[in-house]
KEVOPA-854297 format. One record per residue (C-alpha): y, x, z; residue in three letters. Coordinates in steps of 0.25 Angstrom, whole numbers, plus 5000, padded with zeros to 4 digits. Last residue first. Example, Ala and Ser with C-alpha at 12.3 -4.5 7.8 and 13.67 -1.06 7.14 Angstrom:
<sites>
499650555029ser;498250495031ala;
</sites>
This chain:
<sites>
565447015370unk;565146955382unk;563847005384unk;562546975393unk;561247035392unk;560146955395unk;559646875383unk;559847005376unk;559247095385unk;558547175376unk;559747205368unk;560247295379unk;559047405373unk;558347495381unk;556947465377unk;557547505362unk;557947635367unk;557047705358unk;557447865363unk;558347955356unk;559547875354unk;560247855340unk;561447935345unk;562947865345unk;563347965357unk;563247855367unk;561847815363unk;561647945362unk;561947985375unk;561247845381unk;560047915374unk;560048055383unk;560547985396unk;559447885394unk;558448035393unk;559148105405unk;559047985415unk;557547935411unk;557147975425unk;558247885432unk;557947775424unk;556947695434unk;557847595441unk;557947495431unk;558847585421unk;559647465418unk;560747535411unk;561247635401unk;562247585391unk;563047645379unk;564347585375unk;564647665362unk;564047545353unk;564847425359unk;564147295355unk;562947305362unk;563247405372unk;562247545368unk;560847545375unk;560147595385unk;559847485397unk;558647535403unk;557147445405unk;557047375417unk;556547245409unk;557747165417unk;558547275418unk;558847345432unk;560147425436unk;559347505448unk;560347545462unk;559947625473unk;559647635488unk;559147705501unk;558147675511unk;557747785519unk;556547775531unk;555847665521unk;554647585532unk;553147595527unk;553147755533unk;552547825522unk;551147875521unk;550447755519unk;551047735505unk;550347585499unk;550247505507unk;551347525515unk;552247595507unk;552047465499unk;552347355510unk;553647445513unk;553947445498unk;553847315498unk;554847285509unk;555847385505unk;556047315493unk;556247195500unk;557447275506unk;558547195499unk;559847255506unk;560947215495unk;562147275501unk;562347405497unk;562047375483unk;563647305482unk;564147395471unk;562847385462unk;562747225465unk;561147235468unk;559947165465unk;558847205473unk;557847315472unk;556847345463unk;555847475462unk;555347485476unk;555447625482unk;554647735488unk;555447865491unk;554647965500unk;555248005515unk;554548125522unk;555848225514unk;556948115508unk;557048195494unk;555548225493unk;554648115496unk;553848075484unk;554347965476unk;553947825475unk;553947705468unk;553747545470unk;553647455456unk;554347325456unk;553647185459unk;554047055451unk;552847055443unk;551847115451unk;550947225450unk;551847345454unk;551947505451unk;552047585461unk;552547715456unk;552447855462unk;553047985465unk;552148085466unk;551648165480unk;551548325479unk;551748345490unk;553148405489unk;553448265483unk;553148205496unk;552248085499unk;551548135512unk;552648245514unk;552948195527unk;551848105536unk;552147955538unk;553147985526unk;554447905526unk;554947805516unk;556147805506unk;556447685499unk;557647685489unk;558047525490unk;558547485475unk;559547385472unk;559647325462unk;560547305450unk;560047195438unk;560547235423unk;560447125413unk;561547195404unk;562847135405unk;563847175392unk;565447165388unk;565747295388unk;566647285401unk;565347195408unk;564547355403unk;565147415417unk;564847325426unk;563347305421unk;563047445420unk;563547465436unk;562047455441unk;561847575433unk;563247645426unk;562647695414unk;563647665405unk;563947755392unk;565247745384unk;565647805372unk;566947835365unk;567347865379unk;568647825385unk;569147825400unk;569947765409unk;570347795423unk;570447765439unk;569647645441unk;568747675428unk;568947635414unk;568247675401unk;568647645387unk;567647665377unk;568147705362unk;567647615351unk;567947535360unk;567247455371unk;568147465386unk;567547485399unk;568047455411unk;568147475425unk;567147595428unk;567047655442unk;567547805441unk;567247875454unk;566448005445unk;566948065434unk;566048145425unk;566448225413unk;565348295404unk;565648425399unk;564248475400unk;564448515413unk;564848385418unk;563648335414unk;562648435419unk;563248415430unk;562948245431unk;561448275426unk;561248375438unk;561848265447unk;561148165441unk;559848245443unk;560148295457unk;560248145461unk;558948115453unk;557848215457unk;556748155448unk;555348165454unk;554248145446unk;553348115434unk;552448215427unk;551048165433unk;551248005429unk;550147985439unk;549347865439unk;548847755446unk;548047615447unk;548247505457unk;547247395458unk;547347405476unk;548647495478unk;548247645479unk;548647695492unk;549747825492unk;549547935502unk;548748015494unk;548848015478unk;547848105471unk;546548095478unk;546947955482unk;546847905469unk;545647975465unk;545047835467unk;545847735460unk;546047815448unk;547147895446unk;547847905431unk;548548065430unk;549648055418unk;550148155410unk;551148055403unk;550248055387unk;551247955382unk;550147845380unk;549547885393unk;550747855401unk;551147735392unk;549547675396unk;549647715410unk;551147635412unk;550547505402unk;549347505413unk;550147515426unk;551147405420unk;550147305415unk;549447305427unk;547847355431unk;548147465437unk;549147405447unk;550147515449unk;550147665453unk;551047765447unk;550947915453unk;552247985448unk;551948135447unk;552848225455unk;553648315446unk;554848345452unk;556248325444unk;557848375443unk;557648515449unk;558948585446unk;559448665434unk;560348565428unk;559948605415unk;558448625417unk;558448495425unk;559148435415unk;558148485404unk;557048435411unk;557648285413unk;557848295399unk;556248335397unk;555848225406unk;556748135400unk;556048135386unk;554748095389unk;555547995399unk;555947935386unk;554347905381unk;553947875394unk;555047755396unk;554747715382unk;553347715383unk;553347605394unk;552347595404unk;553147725411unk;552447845418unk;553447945412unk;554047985426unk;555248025434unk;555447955447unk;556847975454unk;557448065465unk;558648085475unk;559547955476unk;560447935466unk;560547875452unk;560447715456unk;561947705459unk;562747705472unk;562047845477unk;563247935473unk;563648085469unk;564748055461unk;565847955466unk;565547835458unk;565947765447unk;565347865438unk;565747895425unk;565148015415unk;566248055403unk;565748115390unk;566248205379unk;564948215372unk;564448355368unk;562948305370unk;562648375382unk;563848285388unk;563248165382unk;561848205388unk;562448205400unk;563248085401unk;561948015399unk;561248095412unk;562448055417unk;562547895414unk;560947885418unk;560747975431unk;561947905436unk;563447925432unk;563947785426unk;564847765414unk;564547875401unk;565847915394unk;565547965380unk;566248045369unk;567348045380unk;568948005374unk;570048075383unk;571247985385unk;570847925397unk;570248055402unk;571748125400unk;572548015406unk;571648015418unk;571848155420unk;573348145418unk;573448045429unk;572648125438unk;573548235438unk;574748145440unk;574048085453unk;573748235457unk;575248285454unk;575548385445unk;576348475451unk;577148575438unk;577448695444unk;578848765435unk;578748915432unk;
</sites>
């Protein structure tokens, strides 16, 4: 009986040998909610399929982390209520699946000037599509909502099913159930190159890999990524500040108590929207935060320290939330890849078909996750996709949209 030694170094060589020549049905760029909820569909599809991330998996570089999202149908546009329709029954199934608590219902309280084109256009789709929907007048107000003042001409509602969205557990759930579909993920693989073909080539620091499909959801990295096909979106990164402030009592805003989330929405142009959730995963601290940040290089975020959003969410707390402490007690961050209309990215490359690409989700895609991972699969797989994503399309960026093919 002769020992053979194999040496790790050899070992490695060998393995690298065997992924470079192995062909994926798909390999998907980017494990967020997006590129893994995408990667999961593929793998439920049969798909041989390869998820990337350049990081070491868990991490808090990317907009994906951080303990909860909104979830709601209270949209002005029919396409976003139409689609979340569907992702509330995925988001179901994957909570069924994963057999962990993945949503809370907590009703979404919206307020915004009643008179606006915004606040009517978001009661008209809600009413249109039949969202159970509670509409509060000015006086019974404060019979329902306590601890919240009213903005002078401001009208509100109740989106009554939205909630709570446990996000970190729901990317880790979506990552397992991954891998044990057959899915491959490999995590500390930063993406060098990518190379069009009929089959797609696929370099990292430390190996290459072919798929005869590609998918990149890589968020604030999309750009980097789509200069090797030849494409630039007009995709702005900011930076977030995650806002957490303290109750003056504790348990006046928490989700135990029954208090929603909520949506401020705003007058001006030029001025974002403020939201809330209840506390809940920072006990006596409830997240309020201001939806834009400033621009940001993704690998330098650090140190952009622009706290004028801190600023206006200080004068709001204020005003308008007397039961918090009008200074954040946590500050924490996070990344949004903005378009300039803020609708997704979901489309194939213009001129290579089995490039598929999911970007630009404007810091509200998180709760559309299981339904953009469902249509970026069929675009991958050659599918006619099951929703309209003609609001989603590269080509309506023409003028902005640079490409040197």
């Amino acid at each position: 009986l002769r020992l053979v030694c194999v040496s790790e170094e050899s070992r490695e060589k060998v393995l690298k040998l065997e992924m470079s020549s192995k062909v994926f049905d798909c390999i998907v760029i980017g494990a967020g909610i997006q590129g893994s909820c995408t990667a999961y569909q593929l793998a439920k599809n049969k798909q041989k399929t390869l998820l990337l991330e350049q990081f070491v998996l868990p991490h808090s570089r990317g907009s994906s982390h951080g303990q909860t999202r909104i979830i709601r149908k209270a949209y002005e546009e029919d396409f976003y209520t139409q689609m979340m329709q569907e992702s509330y029954e995925l988001w179901a199934e994957l909570e069924k699946e994963a057999g962990v608590e993945l949503y809370r219902r907590t009703g979404l309280l919206v307020m915004g000037p009643e008179k606006s084109e915004g606040f009517s256009k978001l009661k008209d789709t809600m009413q249109r599509h039949k969202i159970p929907t509670v509409f509060l007048e000015k006086q019974e107000f404060n019979e329902h909502i306590s601890n919240v003042n009213l903005s002078e001409g401001n009208g509100a509602l109740i989106d009554t099913f939205a909630g709570v969205l446990y996000a970190e557990r729901s990317l880790q759930a979506v990552q397992r159930l991954f891998q044990c579909s057959g899915g491959v993920l490999k995590d500390g693989q930063t993406v060098t190159g990518v190379s069009p073909g009929a089959v797609v080539t696929v370099s990292t620091g430390s190996a290459v890999y072919r798929g005869k499909s590609v998918v990149i959801t890589a968020g604030p990295w999309a750009n980097t990524l789509l200069a090797h096909a030849g494409l630039q979106l007009p995709l702005k990164v900011v930076k977030i500040n995650v806002c957490y402030w303290k109750e003056k009592i504790p348990g006046t805003y928490s989700v135990d108590q029954s208090f929603p989330c909520f949506i401020q929405m705003e007058p001006k142009e030029g001025e974002y929207d403020i939201y809330g959730l209840p506390s809940n995963e920072y006990p006596g601290l409830m997240k309020v935060c201001y939806h834009m940040g400033s621009e940001t290089d993704p690998d330098e975020r650090d140190k952009q320290t622009d706290r004028g959003d801190i600023d206006i969410l200080a004068r709001y707390v204020t005003r308008c939330l007397p039961g918090l402490v009008p200074a954040p007690a946590v500050v924490e961050s996070c990344m949004y890849t903005v378009t300039p209309d803020h609708h997704f990215v979901l489309d194939s490359h213009p001129s290579y078909g089995n490039i598929i690409i999911g970007a630009g989700f404007s810091g509200h895609g998180f709760k559309f996750s299981p339904i953009i991972g469902k249509v970026l699969s069929q675009l991958a797989m050659g599918q006619v996709p099951s929703h309209d994503l003609s609001p989603f399309r590269i080509q309506r960026f023409q003028s902005q949209s640079k490409s040197s093919l």
